[in-house]
TORDO-931674 format. One record per atom (N, C-alpha, C): y, x, z. Coordinates in steps of 0.02 Angstrom, whole numbers, plus 50000, padded with zeros to 5 digits. Atoms other than C-alpha are relative to their C-alpha. Layout:
YXZ...
end
This chain:
500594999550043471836431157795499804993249972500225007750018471496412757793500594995049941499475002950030472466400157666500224995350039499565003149943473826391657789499654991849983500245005850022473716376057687499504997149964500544999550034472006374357642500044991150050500305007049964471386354757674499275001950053500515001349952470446348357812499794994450004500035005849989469556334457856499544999050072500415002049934468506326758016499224998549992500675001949975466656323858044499615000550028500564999149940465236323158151499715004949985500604993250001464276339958175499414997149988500875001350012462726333358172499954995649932500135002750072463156323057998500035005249930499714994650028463816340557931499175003549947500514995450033462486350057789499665006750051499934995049984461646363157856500335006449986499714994750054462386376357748500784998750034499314998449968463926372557823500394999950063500094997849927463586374858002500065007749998500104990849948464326393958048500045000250078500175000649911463796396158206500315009450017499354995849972465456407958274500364994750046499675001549947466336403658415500305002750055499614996449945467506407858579499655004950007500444994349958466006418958668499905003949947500284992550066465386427758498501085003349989499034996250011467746430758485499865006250071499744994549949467566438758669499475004650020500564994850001466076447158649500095006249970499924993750036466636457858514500705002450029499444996749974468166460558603499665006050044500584996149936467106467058760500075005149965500464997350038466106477258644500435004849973499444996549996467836483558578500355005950037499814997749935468446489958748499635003350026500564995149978466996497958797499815004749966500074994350046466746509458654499385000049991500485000350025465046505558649499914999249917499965003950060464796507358454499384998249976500565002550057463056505158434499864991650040500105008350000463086489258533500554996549974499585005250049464546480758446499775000549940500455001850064463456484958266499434995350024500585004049993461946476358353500304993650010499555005549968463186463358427500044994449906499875003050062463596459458232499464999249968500775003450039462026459858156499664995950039500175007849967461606446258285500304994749961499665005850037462726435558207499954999449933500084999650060462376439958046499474996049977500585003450017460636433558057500024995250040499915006050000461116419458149500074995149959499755007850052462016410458017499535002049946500554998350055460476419557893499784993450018500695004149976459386408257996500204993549980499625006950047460526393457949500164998449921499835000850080460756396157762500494999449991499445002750018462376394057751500265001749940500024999350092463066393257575500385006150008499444995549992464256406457519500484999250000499395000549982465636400157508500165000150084499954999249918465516398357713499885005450018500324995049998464756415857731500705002450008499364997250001466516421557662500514997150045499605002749929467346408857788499635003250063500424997149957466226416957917500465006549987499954992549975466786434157887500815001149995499295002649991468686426757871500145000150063499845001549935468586420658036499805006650059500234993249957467636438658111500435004749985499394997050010469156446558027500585000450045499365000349969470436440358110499934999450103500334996049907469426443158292500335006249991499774991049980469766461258238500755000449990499234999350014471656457758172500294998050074499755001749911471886447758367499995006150034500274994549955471106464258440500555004550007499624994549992472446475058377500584997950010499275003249944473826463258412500044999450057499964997249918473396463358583500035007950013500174993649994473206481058581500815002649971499254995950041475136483958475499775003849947500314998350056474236491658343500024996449930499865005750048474846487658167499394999349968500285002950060473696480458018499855008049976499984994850056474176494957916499855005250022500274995549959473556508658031499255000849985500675001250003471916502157974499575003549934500274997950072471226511457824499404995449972500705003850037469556500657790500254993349979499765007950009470676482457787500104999449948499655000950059471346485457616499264998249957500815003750026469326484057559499594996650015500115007749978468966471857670500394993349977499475004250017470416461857616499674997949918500124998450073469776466657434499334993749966500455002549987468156458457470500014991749992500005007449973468586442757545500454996249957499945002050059469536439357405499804997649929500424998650050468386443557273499344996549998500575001649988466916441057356499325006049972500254996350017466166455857277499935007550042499984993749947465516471357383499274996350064500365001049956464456472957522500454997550090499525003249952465296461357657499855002050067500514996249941464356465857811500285008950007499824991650015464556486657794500684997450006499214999849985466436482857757500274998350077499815003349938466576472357926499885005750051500054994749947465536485258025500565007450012499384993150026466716498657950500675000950042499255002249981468296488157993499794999750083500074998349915467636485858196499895004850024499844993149956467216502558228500545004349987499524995349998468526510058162500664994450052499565002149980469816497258261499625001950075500264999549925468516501358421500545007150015499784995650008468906519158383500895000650025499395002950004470766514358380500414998050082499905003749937470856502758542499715003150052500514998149933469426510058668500415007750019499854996349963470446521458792499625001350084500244999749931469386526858940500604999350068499555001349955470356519459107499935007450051500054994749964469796535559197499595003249980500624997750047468836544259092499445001349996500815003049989467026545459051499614996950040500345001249945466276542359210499924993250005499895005049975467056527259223499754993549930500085004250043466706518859047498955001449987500715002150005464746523459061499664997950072500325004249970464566515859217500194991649968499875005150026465016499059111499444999349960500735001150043463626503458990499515000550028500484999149963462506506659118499834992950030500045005349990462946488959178499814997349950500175005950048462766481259014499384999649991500794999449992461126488759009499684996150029500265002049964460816484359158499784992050008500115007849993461056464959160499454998249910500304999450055460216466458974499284998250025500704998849991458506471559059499754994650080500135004749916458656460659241500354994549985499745004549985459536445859178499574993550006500485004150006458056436059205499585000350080500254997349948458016440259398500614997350026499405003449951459296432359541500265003450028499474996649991460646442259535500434998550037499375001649966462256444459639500455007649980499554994850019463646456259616499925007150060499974994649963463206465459763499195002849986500524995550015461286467659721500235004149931499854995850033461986475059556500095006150004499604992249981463106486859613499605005250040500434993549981461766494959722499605002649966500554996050045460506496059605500505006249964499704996850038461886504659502500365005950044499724995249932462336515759671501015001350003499215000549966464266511159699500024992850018499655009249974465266496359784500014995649957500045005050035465126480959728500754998149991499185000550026467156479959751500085008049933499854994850066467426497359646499734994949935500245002350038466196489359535500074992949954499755007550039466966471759493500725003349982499454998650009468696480659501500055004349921499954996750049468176493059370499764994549928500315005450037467186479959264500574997549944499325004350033468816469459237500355001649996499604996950019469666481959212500035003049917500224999450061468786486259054500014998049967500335005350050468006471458995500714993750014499765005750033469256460059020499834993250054500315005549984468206448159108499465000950069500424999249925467236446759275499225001649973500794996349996465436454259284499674993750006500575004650017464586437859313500204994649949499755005950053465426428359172499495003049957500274996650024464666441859082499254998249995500754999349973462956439159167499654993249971500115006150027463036420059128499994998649944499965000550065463556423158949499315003049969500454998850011462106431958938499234998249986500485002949973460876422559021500034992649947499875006650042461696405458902499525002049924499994999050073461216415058737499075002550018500575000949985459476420458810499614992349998500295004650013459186402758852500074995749936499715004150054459876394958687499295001649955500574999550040458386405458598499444997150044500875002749956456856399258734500234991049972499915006350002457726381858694499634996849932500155001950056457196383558519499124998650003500595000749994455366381558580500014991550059499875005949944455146363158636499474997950040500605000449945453576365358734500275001750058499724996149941454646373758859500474994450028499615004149954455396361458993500705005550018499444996349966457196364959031500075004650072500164997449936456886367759212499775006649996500374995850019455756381359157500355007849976499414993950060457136391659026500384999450079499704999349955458126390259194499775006050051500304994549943456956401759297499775006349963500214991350023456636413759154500735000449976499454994649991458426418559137500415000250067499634997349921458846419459315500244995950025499835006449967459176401959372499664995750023500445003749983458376394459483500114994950003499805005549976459456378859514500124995649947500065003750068459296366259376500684996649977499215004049996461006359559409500545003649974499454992449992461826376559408499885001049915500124996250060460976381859243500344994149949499615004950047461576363759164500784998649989499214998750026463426366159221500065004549948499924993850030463456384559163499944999749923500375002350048462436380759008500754996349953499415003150010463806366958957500755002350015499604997650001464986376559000500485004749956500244992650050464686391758884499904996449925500295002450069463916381158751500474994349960499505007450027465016366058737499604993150013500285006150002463666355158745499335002850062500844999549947461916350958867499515004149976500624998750009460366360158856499774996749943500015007050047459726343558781500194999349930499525001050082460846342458654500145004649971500234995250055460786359958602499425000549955500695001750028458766356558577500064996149933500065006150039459096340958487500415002049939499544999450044460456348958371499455006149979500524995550036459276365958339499324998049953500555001450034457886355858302500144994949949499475003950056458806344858195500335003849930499694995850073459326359358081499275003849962500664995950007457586368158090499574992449951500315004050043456946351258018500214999049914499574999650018458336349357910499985006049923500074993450016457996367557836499444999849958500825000150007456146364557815500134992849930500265005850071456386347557689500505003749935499694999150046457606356757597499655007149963500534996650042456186369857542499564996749966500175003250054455256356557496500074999149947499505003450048456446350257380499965003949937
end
């Protein structure tokens, strides 16, 4: 989808326009995978209109918009190569393709179009129903308690099975362990409290479920790429950023 030999060049993120900050990355790639695999389809549409109004909130020009939905493309083209599933199997790609070319159409709708129908496609229940809505029941679940000191075994009872069934089935689904999950969660919770700078870090640590300030700054950096700190300093740096260029 992308042009192979398109130029590149190097510079500092933080010297970069705003407008040409898309904020996509690894976790938003294995999120919609998840989201994929689970057959959930109304949370992989909410999943995307998160991101949608993420990079809203950034302005980003259009020409990046269409690199943006380049790069959320080929999440779904990875999906079905892992999966053996060709391209051409795909009926909506040929007007997505159409799009991102053109640039004309409603880009968004096309995308949602193109992921549920590849969910559709990919999402095979491992033992059928039972077993793929106790996953949504989890996702729920850490959704509404991830702001509470969790463990894999208080989970699983609230959710009334083993906490082994329950990690076994998990990663069996998703791909990915139940508290990676929990942490990815808990990172993107705190990323928005971060955007408020009255709020001491320490603080965003105990309202998404961390009490240990150390723990939440590995994790945090882990997930994010960068510190707490330096997510603040880079959000509020664009939010200023944003604000003189209405002036203008």
């Amino acid at each position: 989808m992308l042009e192979k030999n398109a130029p590149f060049g190097v510079m500092e993120y933080s010297r970069l326009p705003v407008e040409n900050k898309v904020d996509f990355n690894f976790y938003d790639q294995k999120a919609i995978a998840t989201n994929i695999a689970t057959g959930n389809a109304s949370t992989l549409s909410r999943y995307l209109d998160d991101l949608f109004a993420r990079n809203d909130k950034r302005g980003i020009s259009p020409e990046n918009v269409k690199e943006l939905y380049q790069q959320i493309c080929l999440t779904g083209e990875r999906c079905l190569n892992e999966h053996q599933i060709a391209l051409g199997q795909v009926t909506t790609l040929p007007d997505l393709r159409k799009y991102l070319e053109s640039g004309k159409g409603d880009g968004r709708e096309l995308l949602r179009a193109f992921f549920l129908e590849i969910q559709e496609m990919v999402y095979v229940p491992v033992r059928g129903e039972n077993v793929s809505q106790l996953v949504r029941e989890t996702h729920t679940y850490l959704e509404k308690n991830y702001g509470k000191p969790l463990s894999l075994d208080m989970i699983a009872d609230d959710l009334h099975v083993s906490a082994k069934y329950l990690s076994r089935v998990y990663k069996q689904e998703c791909g990915e362990n139940l508290t990676l999950s929990l942490s990815q969660i808990r990172i993107e919770k705190a990323k928005y409290l971060l955007k408020d700078d009255t709020l001491k870090i320490a603080d965003i640590a105990g309202m998404v479920g961390m009490d240990s300030r150390a723990t939440f700054l590995r994790v945090f950096k882990k997930i994010a790429g960068v510190s707490p700190s330096e997510y603040r300093a880079m959000v509020l740096q664009e939010g200023n950023a944003s604000e003189e260029e209405k002036e203008q």
